[in-house]
C-alpha positions as CSV (number, residue, x, y, z in Angstrom):
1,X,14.2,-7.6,12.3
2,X,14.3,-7.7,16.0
3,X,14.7,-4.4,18.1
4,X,14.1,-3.3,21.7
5,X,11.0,-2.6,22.7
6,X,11.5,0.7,24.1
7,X,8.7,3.6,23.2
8,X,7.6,6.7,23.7
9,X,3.4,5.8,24.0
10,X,4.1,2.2,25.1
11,X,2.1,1.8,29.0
12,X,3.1,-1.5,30.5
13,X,0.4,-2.2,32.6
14,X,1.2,-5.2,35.2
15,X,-1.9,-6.9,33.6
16,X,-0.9,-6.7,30.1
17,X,-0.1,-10.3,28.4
18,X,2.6,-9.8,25.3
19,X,2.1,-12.9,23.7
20,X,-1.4,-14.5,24.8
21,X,-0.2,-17.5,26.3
22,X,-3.8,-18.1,27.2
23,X,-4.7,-18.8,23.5
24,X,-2.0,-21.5,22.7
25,X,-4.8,-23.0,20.4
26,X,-7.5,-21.0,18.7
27,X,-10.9,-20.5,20.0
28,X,-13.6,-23.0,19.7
29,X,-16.8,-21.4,19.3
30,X,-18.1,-18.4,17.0
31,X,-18.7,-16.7,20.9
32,X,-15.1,-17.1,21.7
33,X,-13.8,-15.6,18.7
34,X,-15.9,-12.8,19.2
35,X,-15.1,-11.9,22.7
36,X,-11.2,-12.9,21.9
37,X,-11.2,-10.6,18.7
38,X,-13.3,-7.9,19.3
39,X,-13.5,-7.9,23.1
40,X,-14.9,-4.9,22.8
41,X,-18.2,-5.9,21.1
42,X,-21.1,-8.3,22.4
43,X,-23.0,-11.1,21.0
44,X,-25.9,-8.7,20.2
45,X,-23.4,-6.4,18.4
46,X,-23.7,-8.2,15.3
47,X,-26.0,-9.2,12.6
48,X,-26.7,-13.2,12.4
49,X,-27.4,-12.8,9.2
50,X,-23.5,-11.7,8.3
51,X,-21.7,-15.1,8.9
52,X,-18.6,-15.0,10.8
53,X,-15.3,-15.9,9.0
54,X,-15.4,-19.2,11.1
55,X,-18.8,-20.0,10.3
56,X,-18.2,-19.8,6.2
57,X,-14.5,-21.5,6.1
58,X,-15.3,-24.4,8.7
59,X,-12.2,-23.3,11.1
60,X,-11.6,-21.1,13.9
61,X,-9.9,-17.9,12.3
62,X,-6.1,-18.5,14.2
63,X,-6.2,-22.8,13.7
64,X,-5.0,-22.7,9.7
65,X,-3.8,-19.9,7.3
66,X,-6.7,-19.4,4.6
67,X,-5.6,-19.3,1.0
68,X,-7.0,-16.4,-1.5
69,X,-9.3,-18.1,-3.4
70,X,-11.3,-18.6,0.0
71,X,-10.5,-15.1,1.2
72,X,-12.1,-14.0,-2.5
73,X,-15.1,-16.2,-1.8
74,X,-15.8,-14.8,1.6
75,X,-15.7,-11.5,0.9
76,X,-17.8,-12.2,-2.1
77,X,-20.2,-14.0,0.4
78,X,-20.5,-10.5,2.3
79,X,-21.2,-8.4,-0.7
80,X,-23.9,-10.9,-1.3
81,X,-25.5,-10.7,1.9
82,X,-24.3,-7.0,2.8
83,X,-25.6,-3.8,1.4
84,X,-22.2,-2.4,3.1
85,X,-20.0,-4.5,0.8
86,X,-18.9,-3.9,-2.7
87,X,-16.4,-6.5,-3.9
88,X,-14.2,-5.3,-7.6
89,X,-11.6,-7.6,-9.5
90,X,-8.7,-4.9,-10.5
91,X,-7.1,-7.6,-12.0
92,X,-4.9,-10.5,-11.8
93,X,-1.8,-11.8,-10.7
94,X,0.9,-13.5,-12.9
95,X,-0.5,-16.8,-11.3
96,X,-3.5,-15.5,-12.4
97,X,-4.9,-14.8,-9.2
98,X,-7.9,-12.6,-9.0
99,X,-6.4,-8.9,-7.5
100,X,-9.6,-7.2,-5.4
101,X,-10.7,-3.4,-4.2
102,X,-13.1,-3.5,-1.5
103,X,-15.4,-0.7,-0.6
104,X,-17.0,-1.2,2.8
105,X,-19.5,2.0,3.5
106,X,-23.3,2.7,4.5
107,X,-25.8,1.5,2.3
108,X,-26.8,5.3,1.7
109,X,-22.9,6.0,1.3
110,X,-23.2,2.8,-1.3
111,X,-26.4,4.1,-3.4
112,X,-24.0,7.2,-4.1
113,X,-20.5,6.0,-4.0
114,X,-19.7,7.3,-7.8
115,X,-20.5,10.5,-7.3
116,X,-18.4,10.5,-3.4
117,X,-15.3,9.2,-5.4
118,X,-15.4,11.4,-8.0
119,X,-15.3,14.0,-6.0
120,X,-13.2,13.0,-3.4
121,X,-10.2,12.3,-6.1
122,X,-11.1,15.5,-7.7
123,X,-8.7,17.4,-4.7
124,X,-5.9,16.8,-6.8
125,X,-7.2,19.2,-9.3
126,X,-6.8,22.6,-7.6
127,X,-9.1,24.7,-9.8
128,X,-11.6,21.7,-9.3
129,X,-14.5,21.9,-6.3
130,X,-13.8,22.5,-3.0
131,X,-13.7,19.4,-0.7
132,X,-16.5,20.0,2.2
133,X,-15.8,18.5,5.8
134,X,-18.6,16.6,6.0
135,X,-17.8,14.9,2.9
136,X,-16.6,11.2,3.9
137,X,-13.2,10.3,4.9
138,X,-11.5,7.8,2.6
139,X,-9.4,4.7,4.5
140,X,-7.4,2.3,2.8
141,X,-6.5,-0.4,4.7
142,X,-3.6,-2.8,2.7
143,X,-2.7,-6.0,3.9
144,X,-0.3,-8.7,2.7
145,X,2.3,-7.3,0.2
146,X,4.6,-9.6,1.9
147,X,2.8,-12.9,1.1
148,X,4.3,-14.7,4.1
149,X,3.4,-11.6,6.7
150,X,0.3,-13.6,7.7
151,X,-1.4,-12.6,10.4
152,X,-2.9,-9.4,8.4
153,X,-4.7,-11.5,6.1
154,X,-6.6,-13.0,8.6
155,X,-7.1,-9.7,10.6
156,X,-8.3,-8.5,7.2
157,X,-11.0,-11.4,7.7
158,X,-12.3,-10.3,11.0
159,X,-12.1,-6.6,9.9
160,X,-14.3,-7.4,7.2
161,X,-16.8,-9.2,9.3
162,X,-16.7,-6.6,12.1
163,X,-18.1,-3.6,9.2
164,X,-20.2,-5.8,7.3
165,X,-21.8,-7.2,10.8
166,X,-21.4,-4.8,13.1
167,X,-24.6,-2.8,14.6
168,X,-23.2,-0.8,17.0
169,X,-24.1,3.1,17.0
170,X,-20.1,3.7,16.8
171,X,-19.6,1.2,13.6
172,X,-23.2,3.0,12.2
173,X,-21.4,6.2,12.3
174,X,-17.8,4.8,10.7
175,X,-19.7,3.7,7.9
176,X,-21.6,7.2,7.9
177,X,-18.8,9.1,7.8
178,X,-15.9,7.0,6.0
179,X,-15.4,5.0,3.0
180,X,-13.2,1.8,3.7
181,X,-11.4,1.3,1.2
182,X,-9.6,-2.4,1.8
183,X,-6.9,-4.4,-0.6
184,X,-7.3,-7.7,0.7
185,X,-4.2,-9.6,-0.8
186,X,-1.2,-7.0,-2.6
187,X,0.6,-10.4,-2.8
188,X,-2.0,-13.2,-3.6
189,X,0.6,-15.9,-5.3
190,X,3.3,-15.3,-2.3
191,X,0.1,-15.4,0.5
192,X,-0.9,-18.9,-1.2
193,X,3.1,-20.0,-1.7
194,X,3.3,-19.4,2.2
195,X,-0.6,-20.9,3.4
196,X,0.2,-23.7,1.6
197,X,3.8,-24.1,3.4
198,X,2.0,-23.7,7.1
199,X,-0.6,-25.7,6.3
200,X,1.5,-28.4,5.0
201,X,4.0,-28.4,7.5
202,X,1.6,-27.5,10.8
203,X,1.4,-30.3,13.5
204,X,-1.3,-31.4,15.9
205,X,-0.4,-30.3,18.8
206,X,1.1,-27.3,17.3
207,X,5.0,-27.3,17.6
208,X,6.1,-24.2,18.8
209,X,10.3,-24.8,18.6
210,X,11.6,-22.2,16.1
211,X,13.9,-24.4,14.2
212,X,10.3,-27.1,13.5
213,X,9.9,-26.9,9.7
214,X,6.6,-25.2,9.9
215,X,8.5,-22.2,11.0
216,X,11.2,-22.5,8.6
217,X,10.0,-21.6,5.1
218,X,11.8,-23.0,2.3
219,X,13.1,-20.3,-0.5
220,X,11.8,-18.4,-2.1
221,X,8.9,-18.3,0.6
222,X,6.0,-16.4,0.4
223,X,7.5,-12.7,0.8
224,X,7.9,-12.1,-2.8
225,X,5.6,-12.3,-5.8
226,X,5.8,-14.8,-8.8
227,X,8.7,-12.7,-10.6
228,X,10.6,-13.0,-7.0
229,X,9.7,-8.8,-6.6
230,X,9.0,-7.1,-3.5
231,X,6.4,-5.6,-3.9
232,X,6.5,-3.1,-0.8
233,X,9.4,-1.5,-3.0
234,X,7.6,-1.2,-6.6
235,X,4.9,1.6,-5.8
236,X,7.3,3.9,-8.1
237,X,8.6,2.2,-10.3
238,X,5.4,-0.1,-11.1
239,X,7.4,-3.1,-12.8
240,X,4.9,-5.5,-11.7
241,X,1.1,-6.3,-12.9
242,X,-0.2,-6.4,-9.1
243,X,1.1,-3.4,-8.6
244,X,-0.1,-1.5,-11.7
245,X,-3.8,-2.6,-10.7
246,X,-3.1,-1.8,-7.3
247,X,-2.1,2.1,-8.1
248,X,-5.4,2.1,-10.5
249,X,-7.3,1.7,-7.5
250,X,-5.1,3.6,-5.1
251,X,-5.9,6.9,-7.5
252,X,-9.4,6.7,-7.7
253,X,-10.0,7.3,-4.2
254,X,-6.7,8.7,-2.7
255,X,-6.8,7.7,0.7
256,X,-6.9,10.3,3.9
257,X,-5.5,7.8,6.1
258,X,-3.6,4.4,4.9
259,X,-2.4,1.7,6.6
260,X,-0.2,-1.0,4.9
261,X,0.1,-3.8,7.6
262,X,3.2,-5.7,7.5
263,X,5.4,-8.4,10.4
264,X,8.7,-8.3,12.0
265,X,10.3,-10.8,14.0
266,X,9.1,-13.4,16.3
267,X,11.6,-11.5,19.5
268,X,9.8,-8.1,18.7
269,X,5.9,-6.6,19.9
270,X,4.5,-4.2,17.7
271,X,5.3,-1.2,15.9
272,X,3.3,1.8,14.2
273,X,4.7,5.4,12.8
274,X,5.8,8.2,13.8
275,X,9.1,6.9,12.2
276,X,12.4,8.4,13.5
277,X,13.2,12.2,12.6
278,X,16.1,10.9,10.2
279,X,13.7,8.8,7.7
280,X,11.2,12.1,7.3
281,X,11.4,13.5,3.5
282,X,12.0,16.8,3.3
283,X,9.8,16.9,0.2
284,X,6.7,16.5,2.4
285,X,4.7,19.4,4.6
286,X,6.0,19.2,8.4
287,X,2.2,18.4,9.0
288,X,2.3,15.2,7.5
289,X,4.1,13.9,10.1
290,X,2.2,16.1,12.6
291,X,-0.6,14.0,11.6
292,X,1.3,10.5,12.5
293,X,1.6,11.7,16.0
294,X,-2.2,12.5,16.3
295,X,-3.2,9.1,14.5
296,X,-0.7,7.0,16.7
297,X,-3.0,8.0,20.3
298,X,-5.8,5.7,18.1
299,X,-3.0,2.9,17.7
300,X,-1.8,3.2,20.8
301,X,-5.4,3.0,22.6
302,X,-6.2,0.3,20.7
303,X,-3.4,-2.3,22.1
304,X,-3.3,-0.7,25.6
305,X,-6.6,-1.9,25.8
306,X,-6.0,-5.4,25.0
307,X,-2.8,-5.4,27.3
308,X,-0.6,-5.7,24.2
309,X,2.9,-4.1,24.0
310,X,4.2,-1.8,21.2
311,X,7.0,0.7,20.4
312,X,7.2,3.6,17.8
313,X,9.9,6.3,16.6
314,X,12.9,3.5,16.2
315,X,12.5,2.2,13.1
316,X,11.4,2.0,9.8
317,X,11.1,4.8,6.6
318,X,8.7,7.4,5.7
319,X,11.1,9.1,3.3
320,X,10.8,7.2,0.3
321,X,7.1,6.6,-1.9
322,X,9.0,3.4,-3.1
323,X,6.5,2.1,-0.3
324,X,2.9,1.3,0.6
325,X,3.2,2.9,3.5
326,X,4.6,6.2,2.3
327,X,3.1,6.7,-1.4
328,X,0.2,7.8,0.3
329,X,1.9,10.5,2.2
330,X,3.1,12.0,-1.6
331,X,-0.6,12.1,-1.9
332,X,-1.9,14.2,0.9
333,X,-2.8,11.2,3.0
334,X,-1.1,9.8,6.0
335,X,0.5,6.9,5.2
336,X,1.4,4.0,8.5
337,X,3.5,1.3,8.6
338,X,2.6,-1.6,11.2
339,X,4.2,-4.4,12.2
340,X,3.3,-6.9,14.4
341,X,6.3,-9.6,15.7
342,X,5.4,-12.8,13.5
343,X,4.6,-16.8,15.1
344,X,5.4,-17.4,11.8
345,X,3.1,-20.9,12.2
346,X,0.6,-21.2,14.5
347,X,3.1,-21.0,18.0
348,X,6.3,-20.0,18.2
349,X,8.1,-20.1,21.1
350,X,10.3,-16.9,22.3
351,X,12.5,-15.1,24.7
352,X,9.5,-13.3,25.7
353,X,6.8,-16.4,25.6
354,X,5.0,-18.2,23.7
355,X,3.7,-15.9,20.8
356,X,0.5,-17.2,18.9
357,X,-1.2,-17.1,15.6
358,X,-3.9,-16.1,17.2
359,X,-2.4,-12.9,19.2
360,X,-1.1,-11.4,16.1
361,X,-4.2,-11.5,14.1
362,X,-5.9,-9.9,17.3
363,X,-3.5,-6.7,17.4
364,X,-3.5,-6.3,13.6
365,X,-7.5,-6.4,14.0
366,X,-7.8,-4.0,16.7
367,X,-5.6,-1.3,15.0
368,X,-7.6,-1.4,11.6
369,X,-10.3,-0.7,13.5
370,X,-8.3,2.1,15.7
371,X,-7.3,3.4,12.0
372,X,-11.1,4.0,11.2
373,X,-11.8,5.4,14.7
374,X,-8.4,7.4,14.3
375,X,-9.9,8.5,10.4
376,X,-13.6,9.2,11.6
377,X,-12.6,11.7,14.5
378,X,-10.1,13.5,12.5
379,X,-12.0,13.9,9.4
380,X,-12.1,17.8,8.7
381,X,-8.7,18.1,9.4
382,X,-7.6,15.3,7.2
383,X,-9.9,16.2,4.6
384,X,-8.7,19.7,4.6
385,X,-4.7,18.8,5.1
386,X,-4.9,17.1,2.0
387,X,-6.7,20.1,0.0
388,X,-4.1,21.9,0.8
389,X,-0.9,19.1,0.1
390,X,-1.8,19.4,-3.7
391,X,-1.8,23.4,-3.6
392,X,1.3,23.6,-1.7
393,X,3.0,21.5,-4.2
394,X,2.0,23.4,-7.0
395,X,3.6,26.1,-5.0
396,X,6.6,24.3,-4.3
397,X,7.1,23.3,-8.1
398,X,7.0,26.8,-9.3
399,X,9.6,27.8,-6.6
400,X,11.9,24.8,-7.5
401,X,15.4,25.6,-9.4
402,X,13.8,23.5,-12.7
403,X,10.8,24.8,-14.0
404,X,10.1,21.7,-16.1
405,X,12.3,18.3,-16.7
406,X,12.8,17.4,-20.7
407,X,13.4,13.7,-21.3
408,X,13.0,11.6,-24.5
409,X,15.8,9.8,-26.7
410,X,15.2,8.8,-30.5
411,X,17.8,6.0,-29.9
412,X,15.7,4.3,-27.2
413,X,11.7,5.2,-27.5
414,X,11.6,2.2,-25.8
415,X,12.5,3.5,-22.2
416,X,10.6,7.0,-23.4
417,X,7.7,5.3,-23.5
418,X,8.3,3.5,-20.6
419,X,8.5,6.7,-18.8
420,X,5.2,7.9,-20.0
421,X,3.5,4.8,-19.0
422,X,4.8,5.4,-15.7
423,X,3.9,9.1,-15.5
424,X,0.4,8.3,-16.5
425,X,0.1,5.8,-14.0
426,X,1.0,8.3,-11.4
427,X,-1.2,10.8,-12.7
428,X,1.3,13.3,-13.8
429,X,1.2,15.9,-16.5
430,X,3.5,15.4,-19.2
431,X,3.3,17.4,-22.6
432,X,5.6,16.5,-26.2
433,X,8.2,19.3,-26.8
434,X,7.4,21.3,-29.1
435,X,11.1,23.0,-30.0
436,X,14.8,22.0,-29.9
437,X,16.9,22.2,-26.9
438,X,20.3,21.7,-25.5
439,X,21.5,21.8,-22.3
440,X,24.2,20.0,-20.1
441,X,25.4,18.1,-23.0
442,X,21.9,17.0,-24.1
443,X,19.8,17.4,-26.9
444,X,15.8,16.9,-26.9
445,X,13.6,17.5,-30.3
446,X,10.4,17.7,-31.3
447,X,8.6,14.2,-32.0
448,X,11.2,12.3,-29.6
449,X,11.1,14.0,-26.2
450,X,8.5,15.0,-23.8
451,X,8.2,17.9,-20.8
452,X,6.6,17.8,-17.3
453,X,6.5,21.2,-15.9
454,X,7.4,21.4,-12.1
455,X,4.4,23.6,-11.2
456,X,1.5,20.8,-10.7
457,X,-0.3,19.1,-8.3
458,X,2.4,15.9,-8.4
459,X,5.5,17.6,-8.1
460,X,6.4,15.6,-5.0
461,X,6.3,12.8,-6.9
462,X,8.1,14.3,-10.0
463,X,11.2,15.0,-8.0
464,X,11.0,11.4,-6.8
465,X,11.4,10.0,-10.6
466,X,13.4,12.9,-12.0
467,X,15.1,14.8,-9.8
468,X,18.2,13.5,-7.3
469,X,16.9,11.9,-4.3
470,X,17.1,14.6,-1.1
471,X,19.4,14.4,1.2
472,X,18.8,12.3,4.3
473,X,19.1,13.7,7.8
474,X,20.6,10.4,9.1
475,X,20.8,6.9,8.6
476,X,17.4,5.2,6.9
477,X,15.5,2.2,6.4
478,X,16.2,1.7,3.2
479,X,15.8,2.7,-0.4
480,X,18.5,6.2,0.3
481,X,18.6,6.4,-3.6
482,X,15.1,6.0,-5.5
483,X,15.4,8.6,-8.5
484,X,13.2,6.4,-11.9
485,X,15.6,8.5,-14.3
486,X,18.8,8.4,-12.9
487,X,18.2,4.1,-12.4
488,X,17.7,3.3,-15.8
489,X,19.8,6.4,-17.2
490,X,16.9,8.0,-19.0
491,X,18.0,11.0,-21.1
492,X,16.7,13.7,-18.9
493,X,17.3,17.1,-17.3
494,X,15.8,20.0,-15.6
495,X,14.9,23.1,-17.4
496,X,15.0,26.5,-15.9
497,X,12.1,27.6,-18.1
498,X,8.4,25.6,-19.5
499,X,9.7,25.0,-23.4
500,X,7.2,25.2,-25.9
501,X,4.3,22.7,-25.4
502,X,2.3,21.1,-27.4
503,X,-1.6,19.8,-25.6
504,X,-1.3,17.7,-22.5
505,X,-0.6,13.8,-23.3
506,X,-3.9,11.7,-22.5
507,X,-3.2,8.6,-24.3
508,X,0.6,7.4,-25.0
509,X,1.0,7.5,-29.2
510,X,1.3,4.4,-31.1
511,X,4.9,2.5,-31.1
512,X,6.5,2.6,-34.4
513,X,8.8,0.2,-35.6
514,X,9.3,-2.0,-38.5
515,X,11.9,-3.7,-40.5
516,X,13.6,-2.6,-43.2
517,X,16.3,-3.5,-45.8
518,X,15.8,-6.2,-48.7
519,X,13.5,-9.5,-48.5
520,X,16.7,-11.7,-49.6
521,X,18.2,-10.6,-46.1
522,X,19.5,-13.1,-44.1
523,X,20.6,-11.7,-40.7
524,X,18.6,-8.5,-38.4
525,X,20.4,-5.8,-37.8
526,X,19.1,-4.4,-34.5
527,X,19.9,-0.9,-32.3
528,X,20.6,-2.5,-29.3
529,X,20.3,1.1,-27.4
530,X,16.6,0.6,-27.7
531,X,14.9,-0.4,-24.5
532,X,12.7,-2.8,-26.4
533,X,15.6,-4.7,-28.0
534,X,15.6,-7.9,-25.4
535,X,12.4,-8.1,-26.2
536,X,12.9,-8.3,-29.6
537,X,15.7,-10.7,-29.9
538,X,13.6,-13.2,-27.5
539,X,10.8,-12.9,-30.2
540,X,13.4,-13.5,-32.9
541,X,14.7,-16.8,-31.1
């Protein structure tokens, strides 16, 4: 997408460069990159002992795109030599990919991290203990959902580095104060389908002509994943196994402040929220996107002082939690979009200069960082905005028109238990019915049909997959209709009372099925209603 580069926060200063024409090839020495990457920072910043991305892959960070497995092995190499550095497999991908969480914290933050997660995910239970402001602030930091948006995987390289390596006394007191919580690959298989293009297509010297193959990606590209999903679009509906570990993680630590960093096109600069007043949900607290105002001075500090341009406030949606970028925010954190205009190879030549490999992975570097700066400095008030987001929905809930939403269908316990797998996995409260109802043309008994009460800490998110999607104040980004139930046509409505309940679901029962009839039968017979039937007829065949 290509837009104007016109912005509230932008500051063109005569001595900013847009596309770092200066670095047409990536740096040559482990010096270099530092100073180009963190010019900020000094030699002495940094521990020798913590080697540099460059130093363990045998390139210069910007010169070739790294494929997962050797992103996996170096931040592996960092847990091994870094008491900062935890390193968990989540799971894998359907290329069977290793999926990672990585905590980056103080080693005294480290010796305790159990007990600081359990009780940091404890603020979505609103009789639980109170959340203190000097407990630590939690940052997630996503990159590559969209395999082929490239230059965050690298930055997520350097950011790595920078907190395992870093000895400066403002890094000392990140770690003090925050937990870093970092998804290095959403999209493993479509970040490996696109490396591998780059790589294979890259010249020496680097072409930087749009239309040169290297630029040109064949379909399907590296966007998607292996089942051709976007994944940037599946946080509600979880259809896909990356996604399903990557929700896992996201709910044990619930993020204050997340960043999901994403590219554009080559013609654009960069971009971070607020998003435009027409793509705000009305679901969410009016402080929530209070918050994206005070966050954005940390974004926009960070590029003015690398002389890099940026715009906010034209594009892009915070009013659907189909994304990575707005999920959070239906969880009392801020969640940001970035996006940083793409080279798409390792030059690309544009209306605006030549825009480098290099560049990109610079400005998505530099706001990570600014995220954690952003994070520490605010931390009592983002600690304490997101006590209160899970009390104000409860509130909300028990003021909404329904008072619970009934769903179930005996004909198709397929899709019901689809939905429960997809309420557990967003952490919401559902109950079996416990007596017969009717209403709007629908009937729901007991032993096929289930409740969720309004009045809980995820009602936001309960609208989203039951209720009709809110009205929009304007044009959006995208995604204008999201509602789980009304997509696949679940049997659902809203009560205007709690039914009778039975005790609150904590395991999904057993699937029943079987076949019946005589054993001389010669054909199946099968309700094709059933969600599950597909399934059963490709079995059959």
């Amino acid at each position: 997408m290509n837009v104007k580069t016109t912005t509230r926060f932008a500051r063109r200063a005569a001595a900013a460069v847009l596309f770092g024409a200066a670095l047409l090839a990536a740096p040559a020495t482990v010096s270099a990159q530092s100073s180009y990457y963190f010019p900020q920072a000094t030699a002495a910043d940094f521990d020798p002992a913590i080697p540099t991305p460059e130093a363990f892959l045998g390139y210069p960070v910007g010169s070739h795109y790294t494929r997962h497995d050797q992103i996996v092995a170096y931040l592996k190499e960092l847990e091994r030599l870094s008491d900062r550095v935890t390193v968990e497999t989540i799971g894998s991908t359907y290329e069977h990919r290793p999926l990672l969480s990585v905590v980056i914290t103080s080693a005294s933050n480290q010796s305790r991290i159990d007990d600081i997660q359990r009780v940091h995910a404890s603020v979505a239970d609103t009789n639980g203990p109170a959340i203190t402001a000097d407990q630590p602030v939690v940052v997630g930091l996503f990159y590559s959902v969209h395999g082929n948006e490239t230059s965050s995987g690298e930055a997520m390289l350097m950011t790595a580095y920078y907190l395992a390596a870093s000895r400066s006394p403002e890094t000392l007191e990140w770690l003090d104060k925050a937990v870093i919580v970092i998804d290095p690959s959403q999209n493993p298989d479509g970040r490996d389908r696109a490396a591998n293009w780059h790589n294979a297509w890259k010249s020496n010297p680097a072409s930087s002509d749009p239309q040169d193959k290297e630029h040109v990606e064949a379909w399907p590209a590296g966007r998607i994943n292996h089942y051709f999903t976007d994944l940037n679009r599946d946080w509600l509906a979880i259809t896909q196994t990356e996604t399903r570990a990557k929700l896992e993680a996201f709910h044990r630590w619930k993020p204050n402040f997340q960043i999901d960093f994403h590219e554009m096109g080559a013609e654009s600069t960069y971009y971070f929220e607020p998003s435009p007043a027409s793509m705000e949900s009305p679901l969410l607290p009016r402080a929530a996107y209070e918050w994206n105002v005070t966050l954005a001075k940390y974004h926009a500090q960070a590029l003015d002082n690398l002389g890099s341009l940026y715009f906010t406030r034209e594009v892009f949606d915070n009013f659907s939690p189909v994304y990575g970028s707005t999920y959070p925010d239906f969880h009392g954190g801020i969640g940001v979009t970035v996006e940083q205009a793409s080279s798409r190879g390792l030059v690309q030549e544009t209306s605006n200069g030549p825009l480098t490999f290099p560049f990109t992975i610079r400005n998505q570097t530099n706001v990570g960082l600014a995220t954690i700066r952003g994070a520490v400095a605010e931390r009592a008030g983002l600690l304490a905005f997101q006590r209160d987001f899970f009390r104000s929905a409860v509130d909300q809930g028990r003021r909404h028109t329904s008072q619970a939403f009934v769903f179930g269908d005996p004909a198709n316990s397929g899709l019901t238990r689809q939905t429960l797998e997809l309420l557990q996995a967003h952490r919401i409260q559902v109950y079996p019915l416990n007596e017969r109802i009717t209403q709007d043309g629908r009937t729901f008994e007991p032993g096929s049909a289930y409740v969720v009460p309004s009045a809980q800490p995820q009602f936001r998110l309960i609208h989203s997959i039951f209720d009709r999607t809110p009205p929009t104040k304007g044009s959006v980004y995208g995604s204008t209709s999201y509602s789980i139930a009304l997509a696949y046509n679940l049997n659902s409505t809203g009560l205007r009372r709690v039914p009778a309940i039975g005790t609150a679901l904590t395991a999904i029962p057993a699937a029943q099925g079987g076949v019946s009839g005589p054993d001389t039968a010669y054909a199946y017979a099968v309700d094709w209603r059933d969600q599950n039937a597909p399934r059963l007829l490709a079995t059959l065949l």
